[in-house]
TORRODREN-87529 format. One record per atom (N, C-alpha, C): residue number from 1; x, y, z; residue in one letter; atom name. Coordinates in steps of 0.001 Angstrom, whole numbers, plus 500000, padded with zeros to 6 digits. Atoms other than C-alpha are relative to their C-alpha. Example, Ala and Ser with C-alpha at 12.3 -4.5 7.8 and 13.67 -1.06 7.14 Angstrom:
REM TORRODREN-87529
k=1, xx=500890, yy=498810, zz=500000, r=A, a=N
k=1, xx=512300, yy=495500, zz=507800, r=A, a=CA
k=1, xx=500900, yy=501200, zz=500000, r=A, a=C
k=2, xx=499180, yy=498810, zz=499940, r=S, a=N
k=2, xx=513670, yy=498940, zz=507140, r=S, a=CA
k=2, xx=499230, yy=501090, zz=500730, r=S, a=C
END
This chain:
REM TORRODREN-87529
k=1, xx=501171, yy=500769, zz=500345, r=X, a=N
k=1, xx=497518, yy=675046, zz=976027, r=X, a=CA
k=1, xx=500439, yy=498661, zz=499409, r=X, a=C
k=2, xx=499615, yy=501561, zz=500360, r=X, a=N
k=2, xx=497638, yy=671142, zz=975583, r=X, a=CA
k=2, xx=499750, yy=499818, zz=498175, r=X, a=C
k=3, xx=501189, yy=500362, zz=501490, r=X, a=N
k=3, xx=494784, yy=671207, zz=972376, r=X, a=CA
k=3, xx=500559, yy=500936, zz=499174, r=X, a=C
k=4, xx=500092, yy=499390, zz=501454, r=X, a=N
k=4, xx=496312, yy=672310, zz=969081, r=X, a=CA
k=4, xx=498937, yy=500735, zz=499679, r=X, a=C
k=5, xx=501466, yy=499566, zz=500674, r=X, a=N
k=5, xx=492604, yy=673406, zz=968195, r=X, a=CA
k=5, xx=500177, yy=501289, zz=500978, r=X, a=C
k=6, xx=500434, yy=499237, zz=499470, r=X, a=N
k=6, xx=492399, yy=675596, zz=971383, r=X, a=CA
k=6, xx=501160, yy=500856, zz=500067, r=X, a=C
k=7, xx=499134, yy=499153, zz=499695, r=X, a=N
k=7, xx=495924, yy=676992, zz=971206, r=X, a=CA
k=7, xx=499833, yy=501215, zz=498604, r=X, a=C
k=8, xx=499937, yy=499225, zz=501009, r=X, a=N
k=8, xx=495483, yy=678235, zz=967357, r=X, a=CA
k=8, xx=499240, yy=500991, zz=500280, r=X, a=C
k=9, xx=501031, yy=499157, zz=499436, r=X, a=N
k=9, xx=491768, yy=679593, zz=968257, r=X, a=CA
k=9, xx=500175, yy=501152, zz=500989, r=X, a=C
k=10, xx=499801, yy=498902, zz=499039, r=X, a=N
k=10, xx=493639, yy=681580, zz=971605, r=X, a=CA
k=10, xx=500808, yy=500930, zz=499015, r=X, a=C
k=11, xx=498254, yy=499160, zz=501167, r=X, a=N
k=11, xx=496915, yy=682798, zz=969147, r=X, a=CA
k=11, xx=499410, yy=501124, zz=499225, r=X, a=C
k=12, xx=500774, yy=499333, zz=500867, r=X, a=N
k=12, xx=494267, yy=683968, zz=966432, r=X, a=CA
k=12, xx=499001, yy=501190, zz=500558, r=X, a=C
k=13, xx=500560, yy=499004, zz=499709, r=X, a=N
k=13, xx=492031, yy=685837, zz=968996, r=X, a=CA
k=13, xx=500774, yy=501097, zz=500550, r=X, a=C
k=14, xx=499268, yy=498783, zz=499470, r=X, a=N
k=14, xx=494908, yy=687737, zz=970837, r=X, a=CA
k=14, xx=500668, yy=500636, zz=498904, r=X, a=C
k=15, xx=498828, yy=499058, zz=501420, r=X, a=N
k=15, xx=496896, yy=688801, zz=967200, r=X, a=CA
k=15, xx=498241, yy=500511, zz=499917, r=X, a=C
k=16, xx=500568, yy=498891, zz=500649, r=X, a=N
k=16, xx=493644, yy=690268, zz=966198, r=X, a=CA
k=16, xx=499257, yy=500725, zz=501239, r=X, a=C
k=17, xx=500130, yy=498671, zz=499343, r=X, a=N
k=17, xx=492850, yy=692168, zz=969474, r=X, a=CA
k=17, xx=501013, yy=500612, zz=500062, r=X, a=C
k=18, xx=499235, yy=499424, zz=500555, r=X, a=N
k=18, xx=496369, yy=693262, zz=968602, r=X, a=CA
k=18, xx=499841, yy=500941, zz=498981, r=X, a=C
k=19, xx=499761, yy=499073, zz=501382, r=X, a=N
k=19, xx=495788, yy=694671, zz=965395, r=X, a=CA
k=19, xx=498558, yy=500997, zz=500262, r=X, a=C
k=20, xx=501363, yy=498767, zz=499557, r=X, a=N
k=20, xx=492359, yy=696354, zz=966619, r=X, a=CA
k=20, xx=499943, yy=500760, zz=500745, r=X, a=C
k=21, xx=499219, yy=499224, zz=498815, r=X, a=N
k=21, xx=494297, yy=697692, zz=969801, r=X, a=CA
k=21, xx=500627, yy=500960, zz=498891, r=X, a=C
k=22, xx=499419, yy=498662, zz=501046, r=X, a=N
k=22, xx=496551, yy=699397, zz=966761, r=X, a=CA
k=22, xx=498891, yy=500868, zz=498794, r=X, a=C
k=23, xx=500475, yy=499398, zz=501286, r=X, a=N
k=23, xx=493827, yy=700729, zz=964764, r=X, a=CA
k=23, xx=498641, yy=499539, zz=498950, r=X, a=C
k=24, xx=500551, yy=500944, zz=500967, r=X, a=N
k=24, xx=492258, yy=697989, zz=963086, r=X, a=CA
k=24, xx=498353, yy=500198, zz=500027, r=X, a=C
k=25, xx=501502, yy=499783, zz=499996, r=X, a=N
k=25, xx=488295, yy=697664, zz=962282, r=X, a=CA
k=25, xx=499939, yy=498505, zz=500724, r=X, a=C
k=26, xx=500210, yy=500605, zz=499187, r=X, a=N
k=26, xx=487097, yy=695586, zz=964794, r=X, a=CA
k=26, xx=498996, yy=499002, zz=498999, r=X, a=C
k=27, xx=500426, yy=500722, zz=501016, r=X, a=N
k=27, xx=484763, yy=693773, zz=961613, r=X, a=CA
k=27, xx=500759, yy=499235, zz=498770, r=X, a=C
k=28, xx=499451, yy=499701, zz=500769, r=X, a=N
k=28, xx=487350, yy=693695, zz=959472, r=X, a=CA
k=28, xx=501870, yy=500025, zz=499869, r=X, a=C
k=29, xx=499039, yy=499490, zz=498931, r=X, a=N
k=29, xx=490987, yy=693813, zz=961554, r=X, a=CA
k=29, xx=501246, yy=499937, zz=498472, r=X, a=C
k=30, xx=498907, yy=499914, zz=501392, r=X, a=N
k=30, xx=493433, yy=692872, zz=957566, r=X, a=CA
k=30, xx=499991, yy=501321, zz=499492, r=X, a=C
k=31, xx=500246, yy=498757, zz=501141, r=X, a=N
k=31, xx=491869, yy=696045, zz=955866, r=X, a=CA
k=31, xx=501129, yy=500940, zz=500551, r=X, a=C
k=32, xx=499352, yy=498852, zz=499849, r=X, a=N
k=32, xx=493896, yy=698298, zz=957598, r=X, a=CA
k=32, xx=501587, yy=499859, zz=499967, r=X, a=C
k=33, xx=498464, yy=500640, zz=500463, r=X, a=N
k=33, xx=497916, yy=697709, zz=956363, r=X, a=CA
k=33, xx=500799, yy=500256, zz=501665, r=X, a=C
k=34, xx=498844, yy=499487, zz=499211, r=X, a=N
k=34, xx=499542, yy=699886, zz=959253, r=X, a=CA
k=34, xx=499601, yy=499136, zz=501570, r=X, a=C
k=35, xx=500426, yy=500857, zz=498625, r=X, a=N
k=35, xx=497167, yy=698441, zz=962420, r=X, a=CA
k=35, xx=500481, yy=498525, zz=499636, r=X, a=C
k=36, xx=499569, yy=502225, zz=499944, r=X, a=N
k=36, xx=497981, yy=694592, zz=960813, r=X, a=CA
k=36, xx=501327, yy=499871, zz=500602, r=X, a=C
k=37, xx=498710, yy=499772, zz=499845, r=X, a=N
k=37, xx=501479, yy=695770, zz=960800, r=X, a=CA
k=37, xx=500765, yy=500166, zz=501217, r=X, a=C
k=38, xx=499914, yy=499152, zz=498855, r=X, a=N
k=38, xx=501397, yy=697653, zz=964245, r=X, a=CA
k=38, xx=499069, yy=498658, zz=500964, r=X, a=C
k=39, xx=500643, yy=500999, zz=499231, r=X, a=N
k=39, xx=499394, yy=694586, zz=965460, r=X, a=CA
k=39, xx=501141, yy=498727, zz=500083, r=X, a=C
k=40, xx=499128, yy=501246, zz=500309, r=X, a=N
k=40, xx=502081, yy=691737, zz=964273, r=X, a=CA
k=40, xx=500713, yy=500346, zz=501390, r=X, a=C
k=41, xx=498971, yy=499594, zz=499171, r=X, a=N
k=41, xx=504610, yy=693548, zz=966120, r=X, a=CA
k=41, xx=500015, yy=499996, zz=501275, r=X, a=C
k=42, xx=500010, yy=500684, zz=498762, r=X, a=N
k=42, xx=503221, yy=693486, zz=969460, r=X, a=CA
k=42, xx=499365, yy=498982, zz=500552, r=X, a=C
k=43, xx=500192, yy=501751, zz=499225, r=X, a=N
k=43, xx=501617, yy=689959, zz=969627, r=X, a=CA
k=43, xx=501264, yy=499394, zz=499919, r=X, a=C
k=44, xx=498451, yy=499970, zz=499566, r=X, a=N
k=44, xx=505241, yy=689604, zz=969682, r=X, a=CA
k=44, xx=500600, yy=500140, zz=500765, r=X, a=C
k=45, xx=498940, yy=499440, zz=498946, r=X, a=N
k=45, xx=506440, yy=691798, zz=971930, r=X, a=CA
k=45, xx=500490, yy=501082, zz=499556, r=X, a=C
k=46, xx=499257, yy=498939, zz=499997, r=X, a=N
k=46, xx=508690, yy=694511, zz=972279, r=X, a=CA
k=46, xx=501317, yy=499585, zz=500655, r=X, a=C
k=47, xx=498253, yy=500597, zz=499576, r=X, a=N
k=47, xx=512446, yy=693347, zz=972538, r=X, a=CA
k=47, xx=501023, yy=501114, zz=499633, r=X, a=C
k=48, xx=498817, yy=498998, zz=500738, r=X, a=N
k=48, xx=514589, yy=696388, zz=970751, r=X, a=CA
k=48, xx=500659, yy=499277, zz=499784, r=X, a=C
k=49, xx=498697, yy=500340, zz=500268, r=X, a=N
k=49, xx=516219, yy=693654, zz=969031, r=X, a=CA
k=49, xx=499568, yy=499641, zz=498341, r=X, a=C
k=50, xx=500718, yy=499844, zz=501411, r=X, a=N
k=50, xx=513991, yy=693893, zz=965460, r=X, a=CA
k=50, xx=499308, yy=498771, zz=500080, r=X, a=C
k=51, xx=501040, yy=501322, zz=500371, r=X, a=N
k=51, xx=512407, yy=690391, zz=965811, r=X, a=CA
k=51, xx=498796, yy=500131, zz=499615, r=X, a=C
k=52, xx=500869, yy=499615, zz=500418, r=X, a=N
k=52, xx=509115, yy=692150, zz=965765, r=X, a=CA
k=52, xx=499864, yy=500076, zz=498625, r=X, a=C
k=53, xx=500259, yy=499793, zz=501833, r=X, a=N
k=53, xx=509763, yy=693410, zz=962519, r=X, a=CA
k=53, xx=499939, yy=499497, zz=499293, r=X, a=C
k=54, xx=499802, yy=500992, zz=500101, r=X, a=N
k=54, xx=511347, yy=690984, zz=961663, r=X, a=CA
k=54, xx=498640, yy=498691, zz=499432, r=X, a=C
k=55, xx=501119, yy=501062, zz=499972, r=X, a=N
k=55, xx=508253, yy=688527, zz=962640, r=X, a=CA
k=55, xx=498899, yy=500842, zz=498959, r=X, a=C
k=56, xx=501073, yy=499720, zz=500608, r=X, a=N
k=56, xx=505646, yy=691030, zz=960897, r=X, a=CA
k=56, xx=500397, yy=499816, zz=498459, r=X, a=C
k=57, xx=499395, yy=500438, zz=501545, r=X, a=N
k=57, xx=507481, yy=690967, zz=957700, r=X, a=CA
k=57, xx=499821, yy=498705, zz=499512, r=X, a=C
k=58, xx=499769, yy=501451, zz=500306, r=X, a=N
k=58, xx=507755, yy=687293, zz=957222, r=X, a=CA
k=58, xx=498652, yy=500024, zz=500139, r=X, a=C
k=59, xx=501478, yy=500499, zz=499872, r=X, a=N
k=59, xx=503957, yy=686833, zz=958017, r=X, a=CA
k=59, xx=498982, yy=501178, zz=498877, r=X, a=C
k=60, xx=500417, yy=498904, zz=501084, r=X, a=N
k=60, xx=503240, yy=689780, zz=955556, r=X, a=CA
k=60, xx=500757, yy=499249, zz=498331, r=X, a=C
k=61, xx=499844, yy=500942, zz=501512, r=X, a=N
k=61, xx=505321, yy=687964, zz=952653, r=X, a=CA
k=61, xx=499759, yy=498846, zz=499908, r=X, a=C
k=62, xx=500501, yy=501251, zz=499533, r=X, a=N
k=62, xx=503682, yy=684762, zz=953754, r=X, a=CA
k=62, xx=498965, yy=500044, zz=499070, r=X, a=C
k=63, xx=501445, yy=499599, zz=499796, r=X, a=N
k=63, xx=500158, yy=686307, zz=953283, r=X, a=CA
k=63, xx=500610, yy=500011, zz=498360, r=X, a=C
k=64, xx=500214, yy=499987, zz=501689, r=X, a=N
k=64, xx=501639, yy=687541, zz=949581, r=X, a=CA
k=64, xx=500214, yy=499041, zz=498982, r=X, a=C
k=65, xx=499591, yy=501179, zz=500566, r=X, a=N
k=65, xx=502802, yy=684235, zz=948449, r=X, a=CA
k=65, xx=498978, yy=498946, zz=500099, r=X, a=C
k=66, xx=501219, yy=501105, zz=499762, r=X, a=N
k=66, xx=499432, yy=682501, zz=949496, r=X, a=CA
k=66, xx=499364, yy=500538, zz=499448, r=X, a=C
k=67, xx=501116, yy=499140, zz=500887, r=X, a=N
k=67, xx=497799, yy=685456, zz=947829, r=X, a=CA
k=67, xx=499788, yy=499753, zz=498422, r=X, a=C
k=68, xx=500090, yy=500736, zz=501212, r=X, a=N
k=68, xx=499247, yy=684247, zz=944473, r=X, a=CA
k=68, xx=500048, yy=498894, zz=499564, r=X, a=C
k=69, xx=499943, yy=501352, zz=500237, r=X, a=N
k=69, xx=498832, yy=680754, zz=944945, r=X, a=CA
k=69, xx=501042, yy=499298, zz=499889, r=X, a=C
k=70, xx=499104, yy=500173, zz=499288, r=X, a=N
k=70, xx=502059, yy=680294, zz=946236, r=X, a=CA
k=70, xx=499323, yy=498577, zz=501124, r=X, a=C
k=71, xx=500179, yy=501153, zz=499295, r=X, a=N
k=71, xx=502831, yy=677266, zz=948244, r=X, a=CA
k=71, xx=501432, yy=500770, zz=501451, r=X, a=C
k=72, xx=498837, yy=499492, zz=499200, r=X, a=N
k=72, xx=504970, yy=678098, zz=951548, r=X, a=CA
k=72, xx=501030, yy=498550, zz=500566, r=X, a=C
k=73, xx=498511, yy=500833, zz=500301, r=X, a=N
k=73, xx=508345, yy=676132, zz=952341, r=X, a=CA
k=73, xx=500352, yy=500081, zz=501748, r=X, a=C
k=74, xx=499721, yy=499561, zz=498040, r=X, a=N
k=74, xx=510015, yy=675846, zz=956237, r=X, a=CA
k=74, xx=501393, yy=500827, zz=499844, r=X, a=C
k=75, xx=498690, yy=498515, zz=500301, r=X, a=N
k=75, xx=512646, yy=678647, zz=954706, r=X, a=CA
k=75, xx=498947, yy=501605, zz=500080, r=X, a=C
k=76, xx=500212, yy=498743, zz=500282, r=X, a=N
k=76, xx=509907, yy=681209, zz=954843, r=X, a=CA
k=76, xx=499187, yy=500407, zz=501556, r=X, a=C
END
């Protein structure tokens, strides 16, 4: 996608039919820890080389560092 606007808007709707594919409340798709978790991982992919995890982790201590008014850095 060319449009910044329309690429975030596509990114944001396929991670959360991800996380609602794993589980998630289709109103609601954060509440549930393991579907967010189980969702990160395959708007990713599946590589058997941990990046997944990898990637869900980092966007999970992202989320907790914005949660306490945390500022994020291009190390995280």
């Amino acid at each position: 996608m060319k449009n910044p606007l329309d690429n975030v808007i596509g990114g944001a709707f396929e991670l959360r039919s991800h996380i609602v594919d794993a589980g998630g409340d289709v109103n609601n798709p954060m509440a549930n820890h393991t579907a967010l978790v189980n969702g990160l991982k395959a708007y990713v992919g599946v590589g058997g080389n941990g990046f997944e995890t990898k990637y869900a982790d980092n966007v999970l201590t992202n989320e907790k560092v914005l949660k306490n008014g945390g500022k994020l850095n291009d190390n995280q």
